[in-house]
CHARMM-style PDB file with segment names, atoms N, HN, CA, C and O in Angstrom:
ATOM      1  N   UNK     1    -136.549 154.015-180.550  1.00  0.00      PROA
ATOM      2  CA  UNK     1    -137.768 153.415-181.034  1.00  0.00      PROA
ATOM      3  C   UNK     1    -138.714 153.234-179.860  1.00  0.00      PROA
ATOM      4  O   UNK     1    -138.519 152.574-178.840  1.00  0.00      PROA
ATOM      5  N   UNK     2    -139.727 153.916-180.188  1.00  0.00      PROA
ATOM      6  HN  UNK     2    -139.885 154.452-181.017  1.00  0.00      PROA
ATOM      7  CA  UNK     2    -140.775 154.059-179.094  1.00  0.00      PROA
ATOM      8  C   UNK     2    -141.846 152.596-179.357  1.00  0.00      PROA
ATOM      9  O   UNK     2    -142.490 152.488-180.400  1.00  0.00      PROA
ATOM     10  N   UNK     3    -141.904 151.523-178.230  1.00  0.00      PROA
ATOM     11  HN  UNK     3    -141.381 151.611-177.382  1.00  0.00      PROA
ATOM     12  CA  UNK     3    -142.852 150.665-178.520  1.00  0.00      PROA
ATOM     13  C   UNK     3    -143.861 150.927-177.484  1.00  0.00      PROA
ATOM     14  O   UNK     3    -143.604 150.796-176.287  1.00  0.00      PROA
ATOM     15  N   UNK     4    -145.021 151.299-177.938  1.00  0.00      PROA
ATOM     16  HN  UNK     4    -145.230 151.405-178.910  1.00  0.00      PROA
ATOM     17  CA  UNK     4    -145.851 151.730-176.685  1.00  0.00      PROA
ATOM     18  C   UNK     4    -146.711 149.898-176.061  1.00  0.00      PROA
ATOM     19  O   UNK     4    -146.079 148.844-176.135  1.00  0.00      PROA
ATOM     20  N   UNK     5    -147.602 149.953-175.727  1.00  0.00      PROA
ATOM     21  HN  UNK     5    -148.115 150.809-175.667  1.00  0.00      PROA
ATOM     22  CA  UNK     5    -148.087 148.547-174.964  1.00  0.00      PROA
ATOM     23  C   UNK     5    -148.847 147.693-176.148  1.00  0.00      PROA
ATOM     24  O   UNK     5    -148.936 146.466-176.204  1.00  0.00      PROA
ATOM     25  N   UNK     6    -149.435 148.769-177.191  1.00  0.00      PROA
ATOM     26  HN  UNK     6    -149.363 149.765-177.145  1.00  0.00      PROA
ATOM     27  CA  UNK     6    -150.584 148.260-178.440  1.00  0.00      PROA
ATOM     28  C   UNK     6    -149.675 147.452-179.592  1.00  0.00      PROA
ATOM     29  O   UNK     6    -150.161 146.551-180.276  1.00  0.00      PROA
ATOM     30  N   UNK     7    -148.135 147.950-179.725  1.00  0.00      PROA
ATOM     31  HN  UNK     7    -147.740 148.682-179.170  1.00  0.00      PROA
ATOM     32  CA  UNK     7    -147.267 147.666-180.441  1.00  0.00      PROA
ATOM     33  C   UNK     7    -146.083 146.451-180.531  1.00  0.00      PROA
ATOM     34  O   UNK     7    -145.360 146.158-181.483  1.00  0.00      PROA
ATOM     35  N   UNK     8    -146.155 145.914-179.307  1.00  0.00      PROA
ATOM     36  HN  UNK     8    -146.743 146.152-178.533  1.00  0.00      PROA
ATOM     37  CA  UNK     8    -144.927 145.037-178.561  1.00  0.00      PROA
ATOM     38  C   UNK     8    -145.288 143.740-179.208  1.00  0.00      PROA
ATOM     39  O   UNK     8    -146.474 143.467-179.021  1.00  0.00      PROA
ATOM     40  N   UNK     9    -144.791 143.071-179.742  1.00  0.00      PROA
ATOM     41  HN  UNK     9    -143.828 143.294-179.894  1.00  0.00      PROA
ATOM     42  CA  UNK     9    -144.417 141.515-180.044  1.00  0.00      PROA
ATOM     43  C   UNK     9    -144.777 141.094-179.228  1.00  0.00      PROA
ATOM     44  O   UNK     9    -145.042 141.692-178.185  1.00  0.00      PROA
ATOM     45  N   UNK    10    -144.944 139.541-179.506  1.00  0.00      PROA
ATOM     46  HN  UNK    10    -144.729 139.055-180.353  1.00  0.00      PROA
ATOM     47  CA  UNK    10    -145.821 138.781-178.343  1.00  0.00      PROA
ATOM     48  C   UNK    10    -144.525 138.311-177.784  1.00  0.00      PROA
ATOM     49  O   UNK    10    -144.721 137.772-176.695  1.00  0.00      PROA
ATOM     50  N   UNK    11    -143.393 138.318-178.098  1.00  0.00      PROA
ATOM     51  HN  UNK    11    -143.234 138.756-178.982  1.00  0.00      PROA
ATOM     52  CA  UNK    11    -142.139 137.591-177.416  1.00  0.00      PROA
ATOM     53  C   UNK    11    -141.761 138.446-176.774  1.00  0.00      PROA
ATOM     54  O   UNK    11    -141.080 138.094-175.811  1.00  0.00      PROA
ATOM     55  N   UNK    12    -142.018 140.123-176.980  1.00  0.00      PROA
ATOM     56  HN  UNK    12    -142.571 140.410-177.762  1.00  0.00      PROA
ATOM     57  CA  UNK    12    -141.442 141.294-175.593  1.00  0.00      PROA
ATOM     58  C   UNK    12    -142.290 141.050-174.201  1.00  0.00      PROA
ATOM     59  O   UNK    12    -141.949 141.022-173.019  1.00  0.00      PROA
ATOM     60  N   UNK    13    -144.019 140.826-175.132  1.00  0.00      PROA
ATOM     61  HN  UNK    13    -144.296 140.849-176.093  1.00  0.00      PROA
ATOM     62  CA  UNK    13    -144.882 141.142-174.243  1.00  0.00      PROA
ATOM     63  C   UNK    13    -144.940 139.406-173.310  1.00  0.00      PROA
ATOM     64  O   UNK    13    -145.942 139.182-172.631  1.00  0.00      PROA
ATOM     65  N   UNK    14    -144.104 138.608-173.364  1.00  0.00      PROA
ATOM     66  HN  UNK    14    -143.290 138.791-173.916  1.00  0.00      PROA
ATOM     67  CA  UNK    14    -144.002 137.409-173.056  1.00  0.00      PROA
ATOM     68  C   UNK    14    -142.649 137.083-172.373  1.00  0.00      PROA
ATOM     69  O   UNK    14    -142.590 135.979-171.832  1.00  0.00      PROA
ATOM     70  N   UNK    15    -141.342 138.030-172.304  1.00  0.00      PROA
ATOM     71  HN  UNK    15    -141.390 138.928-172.743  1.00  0.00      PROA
ATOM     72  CA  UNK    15    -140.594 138.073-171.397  1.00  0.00      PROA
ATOM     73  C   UNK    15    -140.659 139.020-170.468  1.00  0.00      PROA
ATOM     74  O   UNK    15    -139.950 138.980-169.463  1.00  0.00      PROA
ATOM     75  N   UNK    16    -141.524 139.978-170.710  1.00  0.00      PROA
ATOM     76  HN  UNK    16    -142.100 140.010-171.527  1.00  0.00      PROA
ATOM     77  CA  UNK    16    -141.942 140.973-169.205  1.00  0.00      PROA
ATOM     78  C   UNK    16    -142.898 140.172-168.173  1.00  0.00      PROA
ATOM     79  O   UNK    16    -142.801 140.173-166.945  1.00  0.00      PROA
ATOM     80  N   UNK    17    -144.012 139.368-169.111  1.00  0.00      PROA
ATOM     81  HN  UNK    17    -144.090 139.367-170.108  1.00  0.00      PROA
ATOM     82  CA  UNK    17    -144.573 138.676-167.974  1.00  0.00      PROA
ATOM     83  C   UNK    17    -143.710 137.794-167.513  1.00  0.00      PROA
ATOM     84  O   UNK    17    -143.610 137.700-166.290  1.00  0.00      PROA
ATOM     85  N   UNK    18    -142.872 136.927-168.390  1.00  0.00      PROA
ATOM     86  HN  UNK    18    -142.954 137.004-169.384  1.00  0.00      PROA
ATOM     87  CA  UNK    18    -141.435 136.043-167.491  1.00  0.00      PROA
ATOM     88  C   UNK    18    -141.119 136.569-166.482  1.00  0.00      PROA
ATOM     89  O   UNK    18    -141.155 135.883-165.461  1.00  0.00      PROA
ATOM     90  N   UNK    19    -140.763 137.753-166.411  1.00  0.00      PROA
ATOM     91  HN  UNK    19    -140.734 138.310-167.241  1.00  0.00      PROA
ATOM     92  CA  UNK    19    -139.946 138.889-165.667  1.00  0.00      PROA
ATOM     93  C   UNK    19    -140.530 138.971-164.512  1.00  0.00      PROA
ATOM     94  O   UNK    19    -139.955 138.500-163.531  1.00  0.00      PROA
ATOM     95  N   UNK    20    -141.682 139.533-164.397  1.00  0.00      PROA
ATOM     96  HN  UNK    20    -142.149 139.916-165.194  1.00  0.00      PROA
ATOM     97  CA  UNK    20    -143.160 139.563-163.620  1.00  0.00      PROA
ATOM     98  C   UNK    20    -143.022 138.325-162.727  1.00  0.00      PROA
ATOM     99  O   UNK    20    -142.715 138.377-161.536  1.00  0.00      PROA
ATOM    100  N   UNK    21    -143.275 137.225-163.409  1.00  0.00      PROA
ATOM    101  HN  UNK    21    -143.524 137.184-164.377  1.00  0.00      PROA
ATOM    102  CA  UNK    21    -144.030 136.103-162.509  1.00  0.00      PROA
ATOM    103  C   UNK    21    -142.602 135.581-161.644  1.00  0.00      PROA
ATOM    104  O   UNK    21    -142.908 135.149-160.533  1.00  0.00      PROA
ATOM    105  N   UNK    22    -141.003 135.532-161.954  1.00  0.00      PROA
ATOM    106  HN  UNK    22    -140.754 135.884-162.857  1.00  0.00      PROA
ATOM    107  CA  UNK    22    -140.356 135.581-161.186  1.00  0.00      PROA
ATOM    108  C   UNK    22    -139.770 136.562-160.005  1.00  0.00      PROA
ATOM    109  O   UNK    22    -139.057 136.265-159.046  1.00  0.00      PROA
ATOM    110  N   UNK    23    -140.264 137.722-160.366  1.00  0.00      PROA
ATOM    111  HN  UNK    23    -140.843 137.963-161.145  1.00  0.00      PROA
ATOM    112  CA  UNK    23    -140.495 138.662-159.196  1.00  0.00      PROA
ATOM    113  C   UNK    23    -140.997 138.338-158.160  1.00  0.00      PROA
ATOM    114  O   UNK    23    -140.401 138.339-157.083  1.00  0.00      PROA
ATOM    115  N   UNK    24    -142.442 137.934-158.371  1.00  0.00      PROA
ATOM    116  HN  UNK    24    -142.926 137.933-159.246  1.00  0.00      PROA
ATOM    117  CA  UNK    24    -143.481 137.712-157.567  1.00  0.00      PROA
ATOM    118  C   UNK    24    -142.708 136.367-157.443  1.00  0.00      PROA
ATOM    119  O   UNK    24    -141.707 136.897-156.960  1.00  0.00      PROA
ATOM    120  N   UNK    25    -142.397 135.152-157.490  1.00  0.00      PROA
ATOM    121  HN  UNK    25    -143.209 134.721-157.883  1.00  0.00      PROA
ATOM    122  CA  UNK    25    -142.005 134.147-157.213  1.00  0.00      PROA
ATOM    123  C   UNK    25    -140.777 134.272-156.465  1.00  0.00      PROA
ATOM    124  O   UNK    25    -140.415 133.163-156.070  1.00  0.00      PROA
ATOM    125  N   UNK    26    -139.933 135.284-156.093  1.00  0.00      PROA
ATOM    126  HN  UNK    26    -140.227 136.185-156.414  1.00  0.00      PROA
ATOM    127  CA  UNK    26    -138.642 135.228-155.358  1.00  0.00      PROA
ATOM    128  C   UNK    26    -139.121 135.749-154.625  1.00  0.00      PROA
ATOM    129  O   UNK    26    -138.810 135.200-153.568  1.00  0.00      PROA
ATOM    130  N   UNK    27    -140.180 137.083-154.317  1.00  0.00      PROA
ATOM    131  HN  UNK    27    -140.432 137.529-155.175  1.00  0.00      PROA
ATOM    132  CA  UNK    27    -140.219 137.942-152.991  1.00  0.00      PROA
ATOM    133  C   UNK    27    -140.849 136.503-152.419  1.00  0.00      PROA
ATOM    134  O   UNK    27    -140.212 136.322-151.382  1.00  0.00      PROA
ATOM    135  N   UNK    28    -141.339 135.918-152.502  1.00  0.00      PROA
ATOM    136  HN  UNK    28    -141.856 136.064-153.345  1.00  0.00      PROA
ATOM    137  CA  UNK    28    -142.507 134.993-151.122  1.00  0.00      PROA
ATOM    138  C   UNK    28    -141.175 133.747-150.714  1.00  0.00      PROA
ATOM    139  O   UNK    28    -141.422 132.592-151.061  1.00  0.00      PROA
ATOM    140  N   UNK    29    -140.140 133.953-150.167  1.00  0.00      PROA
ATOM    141  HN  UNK    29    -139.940 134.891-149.886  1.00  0.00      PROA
ATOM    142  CA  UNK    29    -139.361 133.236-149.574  1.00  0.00      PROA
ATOM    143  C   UNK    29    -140.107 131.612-149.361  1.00  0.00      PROA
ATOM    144  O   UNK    29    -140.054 130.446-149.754  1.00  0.00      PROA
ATOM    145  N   UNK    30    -140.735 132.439-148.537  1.00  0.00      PROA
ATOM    146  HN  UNK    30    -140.778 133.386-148.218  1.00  0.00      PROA
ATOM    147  CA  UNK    30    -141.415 131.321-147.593  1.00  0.00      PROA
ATOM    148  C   UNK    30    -142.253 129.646-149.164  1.00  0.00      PROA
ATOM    149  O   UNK    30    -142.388 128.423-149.133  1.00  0.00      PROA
ATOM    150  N   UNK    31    -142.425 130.347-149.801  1.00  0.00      PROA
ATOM    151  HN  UNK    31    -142.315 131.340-149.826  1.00  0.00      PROA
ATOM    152  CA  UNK    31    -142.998 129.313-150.833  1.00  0.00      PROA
ATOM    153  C   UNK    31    -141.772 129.016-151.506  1.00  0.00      PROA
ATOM    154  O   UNK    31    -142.176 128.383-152.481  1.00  0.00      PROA
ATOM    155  N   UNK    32    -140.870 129.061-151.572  1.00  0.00      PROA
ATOM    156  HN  UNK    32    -140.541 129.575-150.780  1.00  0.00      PROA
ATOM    157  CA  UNK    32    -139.822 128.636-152.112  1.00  0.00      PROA
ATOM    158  C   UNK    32    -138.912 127.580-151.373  1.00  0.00      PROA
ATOM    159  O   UNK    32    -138.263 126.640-151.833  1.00  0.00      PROA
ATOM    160  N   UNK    33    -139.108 128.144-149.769  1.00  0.00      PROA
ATOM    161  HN  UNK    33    -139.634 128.908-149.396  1.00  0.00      PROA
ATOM    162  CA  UNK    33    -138.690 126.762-148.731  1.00  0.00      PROA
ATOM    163  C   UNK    33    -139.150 125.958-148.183  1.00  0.00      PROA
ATOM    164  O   UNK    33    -138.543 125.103-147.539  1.00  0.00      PROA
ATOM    165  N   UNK    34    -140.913 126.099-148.382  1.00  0.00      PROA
ATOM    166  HN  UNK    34    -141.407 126.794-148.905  1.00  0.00      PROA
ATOM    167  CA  UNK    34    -141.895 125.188-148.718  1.00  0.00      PROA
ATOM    168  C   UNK    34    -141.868 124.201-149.999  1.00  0.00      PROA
ATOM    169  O   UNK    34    -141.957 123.025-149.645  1.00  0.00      PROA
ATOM    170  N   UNK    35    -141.775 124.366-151.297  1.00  0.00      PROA
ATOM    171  HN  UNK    35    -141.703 125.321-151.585  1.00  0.00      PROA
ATOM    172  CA  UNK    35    -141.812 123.915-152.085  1.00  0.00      PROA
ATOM    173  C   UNK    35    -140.683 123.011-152.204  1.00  0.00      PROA
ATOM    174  O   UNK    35    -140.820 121.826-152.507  1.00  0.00      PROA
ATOM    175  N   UNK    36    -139.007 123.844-151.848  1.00  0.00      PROA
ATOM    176  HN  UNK    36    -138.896 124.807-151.602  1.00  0.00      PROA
ATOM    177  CA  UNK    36    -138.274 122.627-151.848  1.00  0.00      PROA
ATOM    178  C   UNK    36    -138.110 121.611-150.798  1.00  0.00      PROA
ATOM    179  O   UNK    36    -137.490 120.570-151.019  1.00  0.00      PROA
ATOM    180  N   UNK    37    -138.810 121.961-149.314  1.00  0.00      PROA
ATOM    181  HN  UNK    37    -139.314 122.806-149.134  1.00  0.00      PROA
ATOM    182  CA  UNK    37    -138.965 120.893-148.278  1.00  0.00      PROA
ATOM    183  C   UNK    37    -140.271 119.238-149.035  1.00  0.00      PROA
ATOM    184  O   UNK    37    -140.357 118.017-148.904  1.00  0.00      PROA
ATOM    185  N   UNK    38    -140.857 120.168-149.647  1.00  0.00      PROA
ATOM    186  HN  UNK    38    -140.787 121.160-149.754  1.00  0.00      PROA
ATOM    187  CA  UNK    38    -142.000 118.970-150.190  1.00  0.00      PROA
ATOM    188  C   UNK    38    -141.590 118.095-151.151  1.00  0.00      PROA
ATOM    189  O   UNK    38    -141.991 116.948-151.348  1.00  0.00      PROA
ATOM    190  N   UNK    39    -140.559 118.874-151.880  1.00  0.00      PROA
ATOM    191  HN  UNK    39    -140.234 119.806-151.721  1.00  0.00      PROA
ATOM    192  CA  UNK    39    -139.724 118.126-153.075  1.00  0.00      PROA
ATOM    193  C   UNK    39    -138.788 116.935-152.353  1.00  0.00      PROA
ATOM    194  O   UNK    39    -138.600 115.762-152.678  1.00  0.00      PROA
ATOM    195  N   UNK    40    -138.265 117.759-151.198  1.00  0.00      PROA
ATOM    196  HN  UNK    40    -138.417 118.711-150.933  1.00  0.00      PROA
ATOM    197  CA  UNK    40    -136.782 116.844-150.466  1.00  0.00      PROA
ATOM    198  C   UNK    40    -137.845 115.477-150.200  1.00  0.00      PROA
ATOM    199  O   UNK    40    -137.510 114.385-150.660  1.00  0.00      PROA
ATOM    200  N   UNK    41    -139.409 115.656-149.266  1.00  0.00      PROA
ATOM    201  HN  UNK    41    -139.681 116.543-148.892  1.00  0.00      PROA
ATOM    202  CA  UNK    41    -139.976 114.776-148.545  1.00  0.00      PROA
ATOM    203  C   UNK    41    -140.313 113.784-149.616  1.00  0.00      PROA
ATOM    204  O   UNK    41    -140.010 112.598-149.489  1.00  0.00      PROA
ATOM    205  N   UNK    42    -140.931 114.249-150.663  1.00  0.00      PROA
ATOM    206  HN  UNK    42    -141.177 115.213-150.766  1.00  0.00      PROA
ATOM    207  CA  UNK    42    -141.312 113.370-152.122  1.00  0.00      PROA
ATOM    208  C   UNK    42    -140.487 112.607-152.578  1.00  0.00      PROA
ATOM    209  O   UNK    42    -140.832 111.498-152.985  1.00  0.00      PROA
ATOM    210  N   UNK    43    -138.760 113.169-152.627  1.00  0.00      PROA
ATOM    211  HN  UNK    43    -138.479 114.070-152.296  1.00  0.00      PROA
ATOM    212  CA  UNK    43    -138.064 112.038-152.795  1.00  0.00      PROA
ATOM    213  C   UNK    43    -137.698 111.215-152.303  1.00  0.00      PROA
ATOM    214  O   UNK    43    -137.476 110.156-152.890  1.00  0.00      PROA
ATOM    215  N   UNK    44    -137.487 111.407-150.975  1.00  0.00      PROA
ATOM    216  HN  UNK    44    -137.667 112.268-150.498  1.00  0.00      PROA
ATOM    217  CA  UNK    44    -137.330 110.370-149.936  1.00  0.00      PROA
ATOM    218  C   UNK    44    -138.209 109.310-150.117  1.00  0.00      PROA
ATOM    219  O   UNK    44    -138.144 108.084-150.206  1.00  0.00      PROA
ATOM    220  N   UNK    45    -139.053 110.182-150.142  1.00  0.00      PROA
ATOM    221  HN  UNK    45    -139.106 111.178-150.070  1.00  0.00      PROA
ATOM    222  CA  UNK    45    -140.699 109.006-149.687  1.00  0.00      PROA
ATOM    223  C   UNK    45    -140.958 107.975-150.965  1.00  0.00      PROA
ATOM    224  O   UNK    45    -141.421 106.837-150.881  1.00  0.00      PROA
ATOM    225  N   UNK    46    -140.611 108.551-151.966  1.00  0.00      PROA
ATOM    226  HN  UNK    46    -140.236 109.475-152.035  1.00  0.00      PROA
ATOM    227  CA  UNK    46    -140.894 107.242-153.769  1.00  0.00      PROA
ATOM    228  C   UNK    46    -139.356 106.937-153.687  1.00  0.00      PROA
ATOM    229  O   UNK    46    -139.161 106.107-154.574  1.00  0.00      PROA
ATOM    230  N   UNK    47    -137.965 107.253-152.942  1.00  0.00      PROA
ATOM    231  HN  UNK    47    -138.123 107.927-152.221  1.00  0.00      PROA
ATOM    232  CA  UNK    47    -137.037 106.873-153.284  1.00  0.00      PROA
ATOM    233  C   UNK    47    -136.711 105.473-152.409  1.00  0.00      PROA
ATOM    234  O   UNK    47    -136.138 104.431-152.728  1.00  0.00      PROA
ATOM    235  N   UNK    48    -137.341 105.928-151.152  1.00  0.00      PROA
ATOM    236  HN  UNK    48    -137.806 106.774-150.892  1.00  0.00      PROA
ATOM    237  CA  UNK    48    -137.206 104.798-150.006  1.00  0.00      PROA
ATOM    238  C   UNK    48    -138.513 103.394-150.539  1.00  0.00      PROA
ATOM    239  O   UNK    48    -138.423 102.185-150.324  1.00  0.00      PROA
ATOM    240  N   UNK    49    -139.322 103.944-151.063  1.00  0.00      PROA
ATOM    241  HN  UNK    49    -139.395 104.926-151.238  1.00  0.00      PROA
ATOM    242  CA  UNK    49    -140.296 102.845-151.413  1.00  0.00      PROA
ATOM    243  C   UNK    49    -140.103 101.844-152.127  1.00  0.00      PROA
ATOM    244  O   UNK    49    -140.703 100.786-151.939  1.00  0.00      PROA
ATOM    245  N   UNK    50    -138.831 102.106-153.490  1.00  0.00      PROA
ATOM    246  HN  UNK    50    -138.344 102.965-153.643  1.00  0.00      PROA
ATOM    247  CA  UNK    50    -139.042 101.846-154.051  1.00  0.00      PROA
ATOM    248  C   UNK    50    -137.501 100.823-154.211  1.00  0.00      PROA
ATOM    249  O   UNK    50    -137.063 100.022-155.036  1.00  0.00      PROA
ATOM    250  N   UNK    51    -136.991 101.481-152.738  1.00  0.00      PROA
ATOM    251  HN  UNK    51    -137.347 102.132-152.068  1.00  0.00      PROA
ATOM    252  CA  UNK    51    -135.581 100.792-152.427  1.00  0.00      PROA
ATOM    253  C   UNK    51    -135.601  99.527-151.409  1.00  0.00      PROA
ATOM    254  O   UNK    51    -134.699  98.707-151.240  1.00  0.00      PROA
ATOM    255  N   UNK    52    -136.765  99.579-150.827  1.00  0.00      PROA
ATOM    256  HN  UNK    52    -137.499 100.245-150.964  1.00  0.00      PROA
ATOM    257  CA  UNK    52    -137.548  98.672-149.667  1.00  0.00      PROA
ATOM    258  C   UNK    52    -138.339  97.597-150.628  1.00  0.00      PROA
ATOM    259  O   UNK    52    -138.378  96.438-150.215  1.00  0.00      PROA
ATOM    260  N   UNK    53    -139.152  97.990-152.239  1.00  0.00      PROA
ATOM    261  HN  UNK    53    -139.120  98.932-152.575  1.00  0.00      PROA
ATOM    262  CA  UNK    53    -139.678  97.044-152.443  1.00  0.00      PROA
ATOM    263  C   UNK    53    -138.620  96.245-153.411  1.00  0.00      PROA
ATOM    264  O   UNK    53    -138.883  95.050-153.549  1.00  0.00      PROA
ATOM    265  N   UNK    54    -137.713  96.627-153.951  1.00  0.00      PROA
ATOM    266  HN  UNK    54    -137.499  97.598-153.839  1.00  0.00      PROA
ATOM    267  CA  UNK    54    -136.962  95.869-154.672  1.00  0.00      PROA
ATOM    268  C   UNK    54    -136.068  95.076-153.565  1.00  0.00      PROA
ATOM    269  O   UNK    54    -136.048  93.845-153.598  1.00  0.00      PROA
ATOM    270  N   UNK    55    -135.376  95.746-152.647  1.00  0.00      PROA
ATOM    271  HN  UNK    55    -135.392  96.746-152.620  1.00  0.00      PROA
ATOM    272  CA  UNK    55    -134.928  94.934-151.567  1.00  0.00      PROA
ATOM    273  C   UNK    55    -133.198  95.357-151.962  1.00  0.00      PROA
ATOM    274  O   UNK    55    -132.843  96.235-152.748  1.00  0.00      PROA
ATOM    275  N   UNK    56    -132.282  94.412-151.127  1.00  0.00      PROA
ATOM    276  HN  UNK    56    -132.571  93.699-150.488  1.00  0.00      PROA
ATOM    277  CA  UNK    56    -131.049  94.661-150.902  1.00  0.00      PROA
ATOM    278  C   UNK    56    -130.059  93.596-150.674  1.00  0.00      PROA
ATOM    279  O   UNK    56    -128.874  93.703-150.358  1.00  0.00      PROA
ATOM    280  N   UNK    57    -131.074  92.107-150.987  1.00  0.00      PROA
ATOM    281  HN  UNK    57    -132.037  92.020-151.244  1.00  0.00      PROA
ATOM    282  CA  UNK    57    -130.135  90.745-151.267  1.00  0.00      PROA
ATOM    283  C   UNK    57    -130.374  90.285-152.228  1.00  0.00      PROA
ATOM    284  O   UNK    57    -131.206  90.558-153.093  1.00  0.00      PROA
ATOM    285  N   UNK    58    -129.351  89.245-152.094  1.00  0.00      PROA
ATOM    286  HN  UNK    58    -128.675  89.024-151.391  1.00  0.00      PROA
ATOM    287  CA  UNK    58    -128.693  88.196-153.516  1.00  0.00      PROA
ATOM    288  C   UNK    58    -130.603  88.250-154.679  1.00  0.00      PROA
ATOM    289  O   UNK    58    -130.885  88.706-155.787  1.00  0.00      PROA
ATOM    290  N   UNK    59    -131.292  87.622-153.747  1.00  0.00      PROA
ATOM    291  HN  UNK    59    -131.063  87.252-152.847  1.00  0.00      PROA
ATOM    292  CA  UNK    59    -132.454  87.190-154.432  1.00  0.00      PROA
ATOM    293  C   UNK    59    -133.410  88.449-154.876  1.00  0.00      PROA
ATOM    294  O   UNK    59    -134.615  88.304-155.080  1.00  0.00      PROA
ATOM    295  N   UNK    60    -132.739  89.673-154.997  1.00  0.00      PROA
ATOM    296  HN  UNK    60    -131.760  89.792-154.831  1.00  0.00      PROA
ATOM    297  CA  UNK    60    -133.618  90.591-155.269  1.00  0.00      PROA
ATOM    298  C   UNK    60    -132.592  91.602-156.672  1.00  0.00      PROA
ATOM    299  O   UNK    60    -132.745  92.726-157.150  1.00  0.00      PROA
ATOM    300  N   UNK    61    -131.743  90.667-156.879  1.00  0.00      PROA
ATOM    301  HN  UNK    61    -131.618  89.754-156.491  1.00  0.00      PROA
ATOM    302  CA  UNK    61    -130.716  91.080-157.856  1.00  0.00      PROA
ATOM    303  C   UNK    61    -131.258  91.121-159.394  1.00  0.00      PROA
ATOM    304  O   UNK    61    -130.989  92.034-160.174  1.00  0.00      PROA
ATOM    305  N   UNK    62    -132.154  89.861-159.743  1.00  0.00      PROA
ATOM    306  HN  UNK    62    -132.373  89.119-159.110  1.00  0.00      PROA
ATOM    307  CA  UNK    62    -133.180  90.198-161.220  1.00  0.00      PROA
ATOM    308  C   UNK    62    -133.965  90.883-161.103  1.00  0.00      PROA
ATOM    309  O   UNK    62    -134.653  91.045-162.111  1.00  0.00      PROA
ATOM    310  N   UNK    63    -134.319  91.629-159.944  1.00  0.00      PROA
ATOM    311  HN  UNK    63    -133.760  91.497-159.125  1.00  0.00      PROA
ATOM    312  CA  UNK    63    -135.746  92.809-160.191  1.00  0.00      PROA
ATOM    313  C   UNK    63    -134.783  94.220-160.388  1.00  0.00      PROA
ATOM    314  O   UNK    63    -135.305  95.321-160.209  1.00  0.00      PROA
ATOM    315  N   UNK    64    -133.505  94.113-160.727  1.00  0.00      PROA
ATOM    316  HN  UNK    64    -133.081  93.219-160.872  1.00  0.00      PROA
ATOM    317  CA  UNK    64    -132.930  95.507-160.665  1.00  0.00      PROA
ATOM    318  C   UNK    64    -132.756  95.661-162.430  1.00  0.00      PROA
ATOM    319  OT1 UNK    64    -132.297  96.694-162.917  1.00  0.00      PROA
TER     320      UNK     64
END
């Protein structure tokens, strides 16, 4: 069965671009060990904030 480009379902023509945009998203290394260094820093940074404002004694035990 010949589907030429005029003929394709929007769900064929919607996992080739899937296909596509993770191509292009694995060759660029470099944005991928960018993106998860910013993720690691983001959590740190709202995880520590938010471990500093609730605190870590007796009297900070009802804000948990």
């Amino acid at each position: 069965m010949d589907l030429s480009a005029g003929t394709r379902s929007w769900l064929d023509q919607y996992v080739i671009l899937v296909q596509r945009n993770w191509q292009t998203y694995a060759r660029g290394s470099d944005l991928i060990v960018m993106t998860a260094l910013v993720t690691c820093l983001l959590a740190i940074f709202i995880g520590s904030g938010l471990w500093y404002q609730i605190g870590n004694n007796q009297l900070s035990v009802t804000k948990r």
